[in-house]
VORO-211050 format. One record per atom (N, C-alpha, C): residue in one letter; atom name; x, y, z. Coordinates in nm, 3 decimals, padded with zeros to 5 digits. Each point is the difference from the previous one (the first is absolute). Layout:
[node A CA [X Y Z]]
...
***
This chain:
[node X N [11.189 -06.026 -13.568]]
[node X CA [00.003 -00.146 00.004]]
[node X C [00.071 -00.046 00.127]]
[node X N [-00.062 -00.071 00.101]]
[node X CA [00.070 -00.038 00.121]]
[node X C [00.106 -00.086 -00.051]]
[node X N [00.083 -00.074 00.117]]
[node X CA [00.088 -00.065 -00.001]]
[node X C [-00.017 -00.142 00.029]]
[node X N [00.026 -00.095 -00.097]]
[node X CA [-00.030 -00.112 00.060]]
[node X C [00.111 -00.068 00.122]]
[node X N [-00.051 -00.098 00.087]]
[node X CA [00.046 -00.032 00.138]]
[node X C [00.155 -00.057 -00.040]]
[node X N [00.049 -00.024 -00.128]]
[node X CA [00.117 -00.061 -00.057]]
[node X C [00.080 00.170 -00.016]]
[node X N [-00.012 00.008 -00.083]]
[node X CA [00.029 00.160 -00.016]]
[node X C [00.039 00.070 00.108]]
[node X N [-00.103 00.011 00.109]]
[node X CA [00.031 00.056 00.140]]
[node X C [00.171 -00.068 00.108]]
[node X N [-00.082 -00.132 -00.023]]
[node X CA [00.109 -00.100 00.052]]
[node X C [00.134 00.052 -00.052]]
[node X N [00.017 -00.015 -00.164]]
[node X CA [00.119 00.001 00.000]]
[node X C [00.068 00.160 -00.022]]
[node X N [-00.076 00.118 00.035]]
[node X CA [00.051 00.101 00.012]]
[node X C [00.025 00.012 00.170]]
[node X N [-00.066 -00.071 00.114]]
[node X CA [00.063 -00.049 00.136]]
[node X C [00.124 -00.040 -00.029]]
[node X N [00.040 -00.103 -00.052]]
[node X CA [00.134 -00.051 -00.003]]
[node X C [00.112 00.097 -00.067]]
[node X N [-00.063 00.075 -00.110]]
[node X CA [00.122 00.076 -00.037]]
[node X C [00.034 00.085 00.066]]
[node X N [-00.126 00.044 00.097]]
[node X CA [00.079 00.122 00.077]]
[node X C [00.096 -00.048 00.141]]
[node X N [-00.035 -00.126 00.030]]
[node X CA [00.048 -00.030 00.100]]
[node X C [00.139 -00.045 -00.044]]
[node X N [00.025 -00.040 -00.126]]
[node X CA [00.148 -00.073 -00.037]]
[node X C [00.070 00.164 -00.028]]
[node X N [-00.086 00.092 -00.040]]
[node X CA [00.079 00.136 -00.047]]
[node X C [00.050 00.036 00.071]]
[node X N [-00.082 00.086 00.152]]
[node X CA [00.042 00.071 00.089]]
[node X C [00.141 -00.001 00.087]]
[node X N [00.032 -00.176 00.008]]
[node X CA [00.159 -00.021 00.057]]
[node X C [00.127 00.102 -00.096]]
[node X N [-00.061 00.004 -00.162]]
[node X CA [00.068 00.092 -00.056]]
[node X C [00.022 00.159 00.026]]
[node X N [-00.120 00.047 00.011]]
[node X CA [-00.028 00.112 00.018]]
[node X C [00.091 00.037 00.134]]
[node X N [-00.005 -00.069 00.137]]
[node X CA [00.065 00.016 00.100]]
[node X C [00.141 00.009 00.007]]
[node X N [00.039 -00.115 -00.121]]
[node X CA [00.132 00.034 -00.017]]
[node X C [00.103 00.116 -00.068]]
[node X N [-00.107 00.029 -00.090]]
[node X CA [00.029 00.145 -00.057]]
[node X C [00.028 00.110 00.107]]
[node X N [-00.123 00.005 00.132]]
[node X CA [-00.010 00.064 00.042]]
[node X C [00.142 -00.025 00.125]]
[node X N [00.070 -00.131 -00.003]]
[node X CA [00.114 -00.006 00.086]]
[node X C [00.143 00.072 -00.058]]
[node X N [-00.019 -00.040 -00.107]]
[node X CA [00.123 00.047 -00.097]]
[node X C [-00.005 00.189 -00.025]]
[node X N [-00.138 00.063 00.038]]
[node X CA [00.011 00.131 -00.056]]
[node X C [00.037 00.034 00.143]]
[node X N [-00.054 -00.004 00.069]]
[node X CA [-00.020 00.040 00.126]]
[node X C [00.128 -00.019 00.116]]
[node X N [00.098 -00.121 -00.070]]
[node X CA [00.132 -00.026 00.085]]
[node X C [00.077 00.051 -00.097]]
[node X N [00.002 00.074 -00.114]]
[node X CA [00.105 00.116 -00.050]]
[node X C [-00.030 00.190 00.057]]
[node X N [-00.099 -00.012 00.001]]
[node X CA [-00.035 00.160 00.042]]
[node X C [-00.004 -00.001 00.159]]
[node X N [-00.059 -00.098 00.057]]
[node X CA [00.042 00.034 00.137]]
[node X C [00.136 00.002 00.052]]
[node X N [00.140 -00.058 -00.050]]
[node X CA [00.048 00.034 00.013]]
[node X C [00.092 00.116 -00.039]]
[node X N [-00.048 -00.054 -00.159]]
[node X CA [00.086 00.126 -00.070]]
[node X C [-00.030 00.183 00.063]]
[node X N [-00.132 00.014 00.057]]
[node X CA [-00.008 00.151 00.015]]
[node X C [00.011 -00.006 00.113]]
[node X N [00.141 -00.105 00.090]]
[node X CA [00.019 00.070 00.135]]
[node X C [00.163 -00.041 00.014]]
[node X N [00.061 -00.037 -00.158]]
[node X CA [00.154 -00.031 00.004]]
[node X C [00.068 00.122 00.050]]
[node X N [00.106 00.001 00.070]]
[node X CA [00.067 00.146 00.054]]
[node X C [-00.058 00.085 00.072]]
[node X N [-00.127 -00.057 00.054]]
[node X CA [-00.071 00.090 00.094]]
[node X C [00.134 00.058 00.152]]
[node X N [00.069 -00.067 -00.004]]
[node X CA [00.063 00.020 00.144]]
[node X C [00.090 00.080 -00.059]]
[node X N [00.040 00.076 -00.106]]
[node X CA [00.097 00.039 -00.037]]
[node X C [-00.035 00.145 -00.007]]
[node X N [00.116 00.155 00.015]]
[node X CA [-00.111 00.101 00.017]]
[node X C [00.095 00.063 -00.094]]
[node X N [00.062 -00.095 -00.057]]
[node X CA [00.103 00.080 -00.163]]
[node X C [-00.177 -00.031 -00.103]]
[node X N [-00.018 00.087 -00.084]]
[node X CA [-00.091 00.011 -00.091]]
[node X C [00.099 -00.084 -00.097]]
[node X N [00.076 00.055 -00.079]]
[node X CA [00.106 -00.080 -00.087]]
[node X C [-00.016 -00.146 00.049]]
[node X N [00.111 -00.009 00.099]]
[node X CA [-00.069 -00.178 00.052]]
[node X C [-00.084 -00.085 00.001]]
[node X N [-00.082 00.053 00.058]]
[node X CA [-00.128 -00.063 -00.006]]
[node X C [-00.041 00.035 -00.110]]
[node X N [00.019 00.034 -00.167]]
[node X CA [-00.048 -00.016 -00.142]]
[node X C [00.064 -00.094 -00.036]]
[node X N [00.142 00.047 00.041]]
[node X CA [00.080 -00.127 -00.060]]
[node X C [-00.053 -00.180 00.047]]
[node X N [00.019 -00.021 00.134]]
[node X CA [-00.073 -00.119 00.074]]
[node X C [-00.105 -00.060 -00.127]]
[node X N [-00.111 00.128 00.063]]
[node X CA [-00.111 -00.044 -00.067]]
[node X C [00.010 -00.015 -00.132]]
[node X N [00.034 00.032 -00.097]]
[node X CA [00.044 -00.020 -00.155]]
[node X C [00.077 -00.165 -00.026]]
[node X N [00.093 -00.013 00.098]]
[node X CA [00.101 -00.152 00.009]]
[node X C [-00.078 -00.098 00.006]]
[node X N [-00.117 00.011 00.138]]
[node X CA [-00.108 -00.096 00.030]]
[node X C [-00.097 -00.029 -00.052]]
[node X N [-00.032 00.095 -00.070]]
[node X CA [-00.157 -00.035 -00.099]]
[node X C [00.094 -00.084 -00.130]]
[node X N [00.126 00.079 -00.047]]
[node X CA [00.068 -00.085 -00.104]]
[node X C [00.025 -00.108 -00.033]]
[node X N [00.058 -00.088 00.149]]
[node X CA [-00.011 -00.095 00.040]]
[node X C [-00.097 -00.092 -00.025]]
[node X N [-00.099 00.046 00.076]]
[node X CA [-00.168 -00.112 -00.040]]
[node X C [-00.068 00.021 -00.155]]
[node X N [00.040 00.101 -00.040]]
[node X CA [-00.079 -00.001 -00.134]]
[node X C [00.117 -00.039 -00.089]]
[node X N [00.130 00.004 -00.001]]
[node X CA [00.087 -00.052 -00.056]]
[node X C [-00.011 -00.163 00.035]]
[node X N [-00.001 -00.041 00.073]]
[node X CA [-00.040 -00.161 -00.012]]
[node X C [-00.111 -00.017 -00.054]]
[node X N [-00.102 00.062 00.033]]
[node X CA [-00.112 -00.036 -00.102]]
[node X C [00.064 00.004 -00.150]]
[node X N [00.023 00.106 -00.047]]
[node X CA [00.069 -00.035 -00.159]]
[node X C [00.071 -00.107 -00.059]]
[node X N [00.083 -00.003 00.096]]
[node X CA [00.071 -00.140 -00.022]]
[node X C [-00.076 -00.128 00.018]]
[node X N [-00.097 00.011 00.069]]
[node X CA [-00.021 -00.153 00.036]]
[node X C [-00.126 -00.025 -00.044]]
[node X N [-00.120 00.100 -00.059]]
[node X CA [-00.138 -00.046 -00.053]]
[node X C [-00.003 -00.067 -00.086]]
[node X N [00.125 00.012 -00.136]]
[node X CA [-00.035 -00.115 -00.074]]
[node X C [00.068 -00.142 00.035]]
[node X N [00.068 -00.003 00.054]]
[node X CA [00.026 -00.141 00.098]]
[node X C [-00.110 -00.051 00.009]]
[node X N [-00.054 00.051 00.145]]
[node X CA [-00.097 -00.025 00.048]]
[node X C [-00.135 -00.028 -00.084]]
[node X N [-00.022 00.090 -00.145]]
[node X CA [-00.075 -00.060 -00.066]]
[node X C [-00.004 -00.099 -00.079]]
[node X N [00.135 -00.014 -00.031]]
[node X CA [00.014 -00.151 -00.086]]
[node X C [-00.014 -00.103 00.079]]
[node X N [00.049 00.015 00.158]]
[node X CA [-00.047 -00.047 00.060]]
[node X C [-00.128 -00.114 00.034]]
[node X N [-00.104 00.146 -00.010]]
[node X CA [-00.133 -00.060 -00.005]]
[node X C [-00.037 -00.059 -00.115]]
[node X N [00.109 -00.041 -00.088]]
[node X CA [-00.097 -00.010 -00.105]]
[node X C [00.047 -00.185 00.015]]
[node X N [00.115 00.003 00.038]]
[node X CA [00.016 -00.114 00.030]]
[node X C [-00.006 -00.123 00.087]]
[node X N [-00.059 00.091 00.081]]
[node X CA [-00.043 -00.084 00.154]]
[node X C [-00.185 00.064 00.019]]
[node X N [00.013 00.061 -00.053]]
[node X CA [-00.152 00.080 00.037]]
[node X C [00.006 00.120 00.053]]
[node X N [-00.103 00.066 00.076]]
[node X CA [00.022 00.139 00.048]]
[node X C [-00.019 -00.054 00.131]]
[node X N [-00.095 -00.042 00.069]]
[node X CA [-00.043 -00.016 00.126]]
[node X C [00.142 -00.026 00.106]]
[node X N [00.097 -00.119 -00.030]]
[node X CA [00.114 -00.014 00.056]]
[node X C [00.084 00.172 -00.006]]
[node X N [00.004 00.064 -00.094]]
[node X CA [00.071 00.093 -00.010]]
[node X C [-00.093 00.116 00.082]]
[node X N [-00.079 00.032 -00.018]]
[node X CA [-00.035 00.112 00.153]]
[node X C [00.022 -00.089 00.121]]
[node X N [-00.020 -00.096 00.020]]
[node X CA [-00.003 -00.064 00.152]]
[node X C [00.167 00.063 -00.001]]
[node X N [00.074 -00.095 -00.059]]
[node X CA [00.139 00.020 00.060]]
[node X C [00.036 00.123 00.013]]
[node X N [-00.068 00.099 -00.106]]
[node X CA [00.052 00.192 00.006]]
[node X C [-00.074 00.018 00.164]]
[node X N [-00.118 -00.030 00.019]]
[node X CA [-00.061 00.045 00.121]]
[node X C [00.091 -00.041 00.144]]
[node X N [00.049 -00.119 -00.042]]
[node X CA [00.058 -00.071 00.171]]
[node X C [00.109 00.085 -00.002]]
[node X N [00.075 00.007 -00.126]]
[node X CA [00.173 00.078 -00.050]]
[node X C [-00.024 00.155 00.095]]
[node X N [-00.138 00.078 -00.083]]
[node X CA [00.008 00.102 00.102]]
[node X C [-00.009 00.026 00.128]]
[node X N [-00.066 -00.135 00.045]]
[node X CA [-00.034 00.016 00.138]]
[node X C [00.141 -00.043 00.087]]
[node X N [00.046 -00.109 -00.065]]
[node X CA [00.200 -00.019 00.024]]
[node X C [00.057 00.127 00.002]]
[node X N [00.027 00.071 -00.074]]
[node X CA [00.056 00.106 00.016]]
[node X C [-00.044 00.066 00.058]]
[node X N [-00.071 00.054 00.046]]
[node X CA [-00.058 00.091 00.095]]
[node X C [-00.001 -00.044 00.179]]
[node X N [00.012 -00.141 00.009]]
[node X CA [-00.012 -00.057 00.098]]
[node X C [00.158 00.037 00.037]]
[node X N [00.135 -00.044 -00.113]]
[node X CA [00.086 -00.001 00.027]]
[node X C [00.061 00.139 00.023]]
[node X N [-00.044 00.068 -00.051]]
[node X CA [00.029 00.188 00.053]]
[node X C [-00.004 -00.012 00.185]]
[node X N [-00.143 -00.049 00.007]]
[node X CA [-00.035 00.064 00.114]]
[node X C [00.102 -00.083 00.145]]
[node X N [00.015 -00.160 -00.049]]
[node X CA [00.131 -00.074 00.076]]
[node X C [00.093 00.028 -00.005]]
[node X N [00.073 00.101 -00.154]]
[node X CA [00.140 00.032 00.035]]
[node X C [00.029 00.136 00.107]]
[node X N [-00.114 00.072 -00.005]]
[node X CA [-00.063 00.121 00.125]]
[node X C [00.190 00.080 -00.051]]
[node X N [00.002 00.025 -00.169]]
[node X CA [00.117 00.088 -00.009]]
[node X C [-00.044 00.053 -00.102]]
[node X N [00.026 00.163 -00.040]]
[node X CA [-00.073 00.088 -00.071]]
[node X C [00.144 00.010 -00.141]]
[node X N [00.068 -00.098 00.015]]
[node X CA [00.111 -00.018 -00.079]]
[node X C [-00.068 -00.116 -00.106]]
[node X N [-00.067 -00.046 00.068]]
[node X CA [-00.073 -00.098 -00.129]]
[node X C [-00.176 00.053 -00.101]]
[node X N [00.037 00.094 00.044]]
[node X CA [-00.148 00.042 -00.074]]
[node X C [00.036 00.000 -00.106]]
[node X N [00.077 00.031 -00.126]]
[node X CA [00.024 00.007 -00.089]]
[node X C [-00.043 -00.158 -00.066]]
[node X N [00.079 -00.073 00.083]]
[node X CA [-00.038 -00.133 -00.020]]
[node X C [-00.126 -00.050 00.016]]
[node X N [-00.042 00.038 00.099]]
[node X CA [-00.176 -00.022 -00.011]]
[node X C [-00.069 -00.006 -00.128]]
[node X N [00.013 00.155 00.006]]
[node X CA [-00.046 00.047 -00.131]]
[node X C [00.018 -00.068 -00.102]]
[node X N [00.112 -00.003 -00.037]]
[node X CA [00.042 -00.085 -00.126]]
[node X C [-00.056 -00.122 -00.009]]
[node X N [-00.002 -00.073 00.128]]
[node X CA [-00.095 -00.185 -00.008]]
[node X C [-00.161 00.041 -00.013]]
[node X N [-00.009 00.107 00.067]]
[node X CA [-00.141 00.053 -00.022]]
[node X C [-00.059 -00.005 -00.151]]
[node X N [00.104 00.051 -00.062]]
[node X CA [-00.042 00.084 -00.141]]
[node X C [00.015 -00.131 -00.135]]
[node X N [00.114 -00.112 00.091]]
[node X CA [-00.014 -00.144 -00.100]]
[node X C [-00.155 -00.079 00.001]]
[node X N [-00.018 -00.002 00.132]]
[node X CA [-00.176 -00.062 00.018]]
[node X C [-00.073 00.055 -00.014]]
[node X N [-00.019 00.128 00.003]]
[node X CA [-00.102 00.097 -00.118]]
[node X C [-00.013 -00.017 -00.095]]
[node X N [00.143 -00.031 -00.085]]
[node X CA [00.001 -00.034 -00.155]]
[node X C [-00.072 -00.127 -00.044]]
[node X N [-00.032 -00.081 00.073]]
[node X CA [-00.091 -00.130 -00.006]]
[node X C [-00.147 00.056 00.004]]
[node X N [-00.003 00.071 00.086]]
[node X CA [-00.175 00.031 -00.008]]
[node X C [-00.074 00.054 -00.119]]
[node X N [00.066 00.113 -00.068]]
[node X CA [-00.037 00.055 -00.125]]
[node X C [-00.063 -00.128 -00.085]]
[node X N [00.138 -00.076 -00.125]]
[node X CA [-00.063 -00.073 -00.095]]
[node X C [-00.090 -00.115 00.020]]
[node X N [00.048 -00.008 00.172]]
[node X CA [-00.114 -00.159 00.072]]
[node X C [-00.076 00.038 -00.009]]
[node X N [-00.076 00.099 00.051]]
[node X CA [-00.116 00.066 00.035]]
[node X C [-00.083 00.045 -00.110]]
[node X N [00.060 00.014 -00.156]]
[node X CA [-00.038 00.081 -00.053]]
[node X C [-00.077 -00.144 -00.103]]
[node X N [00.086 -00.112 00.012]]
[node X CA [-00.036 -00.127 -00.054]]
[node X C [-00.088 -00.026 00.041]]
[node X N [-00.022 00.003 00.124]]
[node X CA [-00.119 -00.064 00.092]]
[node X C [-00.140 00.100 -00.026]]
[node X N [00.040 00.112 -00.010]]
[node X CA [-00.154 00.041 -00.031]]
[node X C [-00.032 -00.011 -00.138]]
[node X N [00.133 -00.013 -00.088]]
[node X CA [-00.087 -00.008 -00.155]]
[node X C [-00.060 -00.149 -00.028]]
[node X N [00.042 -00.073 00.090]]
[node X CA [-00.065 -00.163 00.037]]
[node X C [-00.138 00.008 00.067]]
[node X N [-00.004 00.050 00.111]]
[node X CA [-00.131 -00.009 00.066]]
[node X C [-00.059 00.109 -00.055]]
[node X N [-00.041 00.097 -00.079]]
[node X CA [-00.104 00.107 -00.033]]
[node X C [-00.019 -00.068 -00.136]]
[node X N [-00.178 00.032 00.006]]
[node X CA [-00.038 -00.024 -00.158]]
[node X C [00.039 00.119 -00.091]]
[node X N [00.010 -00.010 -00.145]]
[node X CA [00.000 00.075 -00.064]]
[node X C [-00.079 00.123 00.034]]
[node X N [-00.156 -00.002 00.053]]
[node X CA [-00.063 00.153 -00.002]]
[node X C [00.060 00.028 00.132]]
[node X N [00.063 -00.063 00.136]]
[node X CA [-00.005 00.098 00.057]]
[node X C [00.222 00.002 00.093]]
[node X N [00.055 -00.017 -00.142]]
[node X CA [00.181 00.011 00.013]]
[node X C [00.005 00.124 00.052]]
[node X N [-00.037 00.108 -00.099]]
[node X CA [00.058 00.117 00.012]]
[node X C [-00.038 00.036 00.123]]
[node X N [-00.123 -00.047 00.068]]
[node X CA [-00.053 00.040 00.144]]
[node X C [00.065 -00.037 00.084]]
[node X N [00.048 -00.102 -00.015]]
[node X CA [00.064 -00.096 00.077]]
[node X C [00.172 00.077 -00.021]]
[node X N [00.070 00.027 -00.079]]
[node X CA [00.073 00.045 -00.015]]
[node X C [00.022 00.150 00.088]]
[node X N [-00.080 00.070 -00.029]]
[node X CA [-00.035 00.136 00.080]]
[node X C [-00.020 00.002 00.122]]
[node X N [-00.065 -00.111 00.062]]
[node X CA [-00.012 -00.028 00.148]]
[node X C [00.128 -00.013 00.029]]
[node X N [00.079 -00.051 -00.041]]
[node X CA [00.148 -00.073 00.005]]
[node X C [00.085 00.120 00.062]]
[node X N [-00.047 00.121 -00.076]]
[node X CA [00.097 00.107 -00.032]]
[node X C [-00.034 00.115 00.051]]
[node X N [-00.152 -00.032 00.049]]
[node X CA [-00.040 00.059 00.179]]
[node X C [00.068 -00.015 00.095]]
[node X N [-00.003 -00.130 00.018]]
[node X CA [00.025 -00.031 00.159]]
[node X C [00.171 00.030 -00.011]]
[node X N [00.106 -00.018 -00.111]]
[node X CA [00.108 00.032 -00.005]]
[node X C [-00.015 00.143 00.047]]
[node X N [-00.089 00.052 -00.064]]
[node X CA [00.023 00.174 00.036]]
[node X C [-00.051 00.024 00.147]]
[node X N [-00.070 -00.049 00.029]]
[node X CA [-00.059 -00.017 00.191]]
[node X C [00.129 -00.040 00.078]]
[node X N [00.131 -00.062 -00.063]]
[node X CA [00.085 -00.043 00.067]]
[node X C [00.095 00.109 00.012]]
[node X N [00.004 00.095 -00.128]]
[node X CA [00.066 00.070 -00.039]]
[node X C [-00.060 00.147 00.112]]
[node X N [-00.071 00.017 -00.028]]
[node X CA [-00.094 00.106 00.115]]
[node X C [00.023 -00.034 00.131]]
[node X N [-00.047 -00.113 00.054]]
[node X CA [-00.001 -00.013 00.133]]
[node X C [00.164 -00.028 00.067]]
[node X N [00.076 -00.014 -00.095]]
[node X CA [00.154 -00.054 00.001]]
[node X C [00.072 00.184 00.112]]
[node X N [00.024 00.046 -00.055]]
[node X CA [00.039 00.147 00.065]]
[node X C [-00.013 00.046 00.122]]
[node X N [-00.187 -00.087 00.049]]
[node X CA [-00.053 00.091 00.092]]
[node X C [00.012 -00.081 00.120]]
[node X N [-00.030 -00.157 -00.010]]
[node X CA [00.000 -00.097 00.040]]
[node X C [00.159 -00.034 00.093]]
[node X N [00.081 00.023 -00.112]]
[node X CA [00.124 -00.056 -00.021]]
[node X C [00.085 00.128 00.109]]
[node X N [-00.057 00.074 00.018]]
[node X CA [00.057 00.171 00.042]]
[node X C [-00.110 -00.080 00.154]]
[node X N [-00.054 00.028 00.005]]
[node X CA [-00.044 -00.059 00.163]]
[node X C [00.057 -00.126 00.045]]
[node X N [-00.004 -00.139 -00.049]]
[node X CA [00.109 -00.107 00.052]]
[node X C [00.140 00.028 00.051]]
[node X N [00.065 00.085 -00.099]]
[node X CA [00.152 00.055 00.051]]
[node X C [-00.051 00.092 00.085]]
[node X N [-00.062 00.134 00.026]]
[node X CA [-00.021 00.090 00.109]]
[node X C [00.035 -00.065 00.133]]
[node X N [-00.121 -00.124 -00.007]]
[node X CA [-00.006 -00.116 00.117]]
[node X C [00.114 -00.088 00.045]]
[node X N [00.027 -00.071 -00.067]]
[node X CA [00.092 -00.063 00.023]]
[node X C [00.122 -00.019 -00.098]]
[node X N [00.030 00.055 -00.114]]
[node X CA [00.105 00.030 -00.048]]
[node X C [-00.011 -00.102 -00.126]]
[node X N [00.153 -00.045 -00.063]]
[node X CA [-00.033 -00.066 -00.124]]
[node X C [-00.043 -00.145 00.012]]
[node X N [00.055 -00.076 00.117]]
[node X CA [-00.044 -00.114 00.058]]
[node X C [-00.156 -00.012 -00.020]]
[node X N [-00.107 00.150 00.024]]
[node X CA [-00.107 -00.078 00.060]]
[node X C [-00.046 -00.010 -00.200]]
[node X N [00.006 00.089 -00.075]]
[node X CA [-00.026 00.003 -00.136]]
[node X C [00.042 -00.135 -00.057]]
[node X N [00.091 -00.023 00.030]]
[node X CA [00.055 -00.179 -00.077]]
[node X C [-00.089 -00.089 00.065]]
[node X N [00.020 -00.002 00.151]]
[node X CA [-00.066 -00.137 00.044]]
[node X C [-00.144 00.067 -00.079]]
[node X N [-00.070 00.090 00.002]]
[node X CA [-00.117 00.052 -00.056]]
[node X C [-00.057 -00.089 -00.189]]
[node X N [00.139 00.002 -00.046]]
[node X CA [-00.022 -00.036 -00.119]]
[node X C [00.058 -00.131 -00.001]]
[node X N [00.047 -00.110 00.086]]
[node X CA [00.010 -00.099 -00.006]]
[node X C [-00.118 -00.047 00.012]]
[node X N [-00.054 00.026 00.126]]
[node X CA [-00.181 -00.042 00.037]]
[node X C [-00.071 -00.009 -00.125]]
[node X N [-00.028 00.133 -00.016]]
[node X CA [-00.063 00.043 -00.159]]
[node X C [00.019 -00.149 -00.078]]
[node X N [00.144 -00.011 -00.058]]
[node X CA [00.016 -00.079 -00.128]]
[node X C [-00.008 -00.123 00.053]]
[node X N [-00.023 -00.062 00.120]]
[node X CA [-00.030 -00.147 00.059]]
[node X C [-00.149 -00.020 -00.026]]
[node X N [-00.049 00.103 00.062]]
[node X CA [-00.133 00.007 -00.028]]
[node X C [-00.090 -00.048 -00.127]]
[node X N [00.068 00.128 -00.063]]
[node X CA [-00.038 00.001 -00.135]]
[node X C [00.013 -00.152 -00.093]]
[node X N [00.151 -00.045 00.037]]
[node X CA [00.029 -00.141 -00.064]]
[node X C [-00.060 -00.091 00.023]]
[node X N [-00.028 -00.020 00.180]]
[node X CA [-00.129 -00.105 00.034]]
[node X C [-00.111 00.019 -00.045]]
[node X N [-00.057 00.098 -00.024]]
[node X CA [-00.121 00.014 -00.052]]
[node X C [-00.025 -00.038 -00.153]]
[node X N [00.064 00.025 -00.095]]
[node X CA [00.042 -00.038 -00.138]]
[node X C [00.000 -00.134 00.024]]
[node X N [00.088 -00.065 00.064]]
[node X CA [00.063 -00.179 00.011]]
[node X C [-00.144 -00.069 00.058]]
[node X N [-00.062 00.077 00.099]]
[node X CA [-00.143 -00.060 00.082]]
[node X C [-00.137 -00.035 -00.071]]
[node X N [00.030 00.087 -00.140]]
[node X CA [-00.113 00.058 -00.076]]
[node X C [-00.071 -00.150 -00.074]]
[node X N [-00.051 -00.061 -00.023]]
[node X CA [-00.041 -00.118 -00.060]]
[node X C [-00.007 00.012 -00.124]]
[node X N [-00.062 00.123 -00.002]]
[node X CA [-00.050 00.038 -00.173]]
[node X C [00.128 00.105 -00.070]]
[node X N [00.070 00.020 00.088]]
[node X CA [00.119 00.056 -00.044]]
[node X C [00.121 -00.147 -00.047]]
[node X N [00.039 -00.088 00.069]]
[node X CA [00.088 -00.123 -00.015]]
[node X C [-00.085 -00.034 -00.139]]
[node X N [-00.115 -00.015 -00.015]]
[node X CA [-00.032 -00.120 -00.110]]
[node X C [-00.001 00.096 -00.099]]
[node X N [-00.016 00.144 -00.032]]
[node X CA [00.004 00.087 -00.078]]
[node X C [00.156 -00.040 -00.088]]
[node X N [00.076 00.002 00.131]]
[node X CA [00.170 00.033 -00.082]]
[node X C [00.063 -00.144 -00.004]]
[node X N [-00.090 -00.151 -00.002]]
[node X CA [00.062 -00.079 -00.038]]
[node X C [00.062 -00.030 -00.078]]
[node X N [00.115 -00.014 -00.057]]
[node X CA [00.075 00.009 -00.106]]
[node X C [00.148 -00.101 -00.049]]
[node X N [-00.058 -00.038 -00.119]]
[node X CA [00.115 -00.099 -00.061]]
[node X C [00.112 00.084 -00.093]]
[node X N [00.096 -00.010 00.003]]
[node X CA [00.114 00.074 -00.078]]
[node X C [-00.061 -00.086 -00.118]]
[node X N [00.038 00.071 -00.157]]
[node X CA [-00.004 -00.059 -00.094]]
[node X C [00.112 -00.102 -00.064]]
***
């Protein structure tokens, strides 16, 4: 049975309001593993550099714990759409601000602001697609979700290991500030994304 021209239409719009999601998944996976699998690289103690690396991933995924259900009650009270925008600019703030303080004494701190505006993307994101997908095709929509997280997660290591080679931790931050500006304008630009997440608190 073909598709009628309504049908078509409005599976155009869902993918176009979706995909700002999908990207953001893919900012949030992809700015923990690229850095995380090159923390203590300069260090040639093995011990050290476990330890480092163990403190720093703790850091960002320890704010995530703390702060997702915030952030989701959050959305529940303002909406979701405001809550990824602000997680998206937050990460791109922090990352911007690593690369201006140009001191390897604040990475910890990075990290840590890193790992608070991450915690926004999860339950925003996760609102927003159970809003825009129909019932037959959530779980697809869901799974795509949890692709492109894993594409972030994959390409995070390899990606993230050539930016520092090059130019060190500076060029990886300004790298993932770009990224999450990007990503946020594109979400905020989206037409069919804004009218998707219009939203009145109850």
């Amino acid at each position: 049975m073909s598709s009628t021209p309504e049908s078509e239409g409005s599976r155009r719009r869902e993918l176009t309001a979706i995909r700002p999601l999908f990207a953001a998944g893919f900012v949030t996976a992809f700015g923990a593993h690229s850095i995380a699998a090159n923390l203590g690289a300069a260090s040639s103690d093995l011990a050290t550099h476990l330890l480092a690396l163990g403190v720093l991933l703790a850091l960002y995924d320890g704010a995530e714990v703390l702060l997702k259900p915030v952030f989701g009650s959050l959305a529940d009270r303002i909406g979701p759409r405001p809550v990824l925008l602000g997680g998206l600019l937050g990460f791109a703030a922090a990352s911007a601000a690593f690369v201006l303080a140009s001191d390897p004494a604040w990475l910890g701190v990075a990290r840590f602001a890193q790992g608070a505006a991450a915690a926004a993307f999860s339950p925003a994101a996760g609102a927003m697609i159970a809003r825009i997908a129909p019932d037959r095709r959530r779980g697809r929509a869901f799974g795509s979700y949890g692709a492109w997280k894993g594409l972030g997660y994959t390409l995070g290591p390899i990606l993230g290991g050539v930016l520092i080679s090059v130019g060190g931790y500076g060029l990886l931050f300004g790298a993932l500030t770009v990224l999450a500006l990007v990503v946020a304008g594109w979400a905020d630009g989206t037409g069919d994304f804004q009218e998707s997440f219009a939203y009145s608190s109850p």
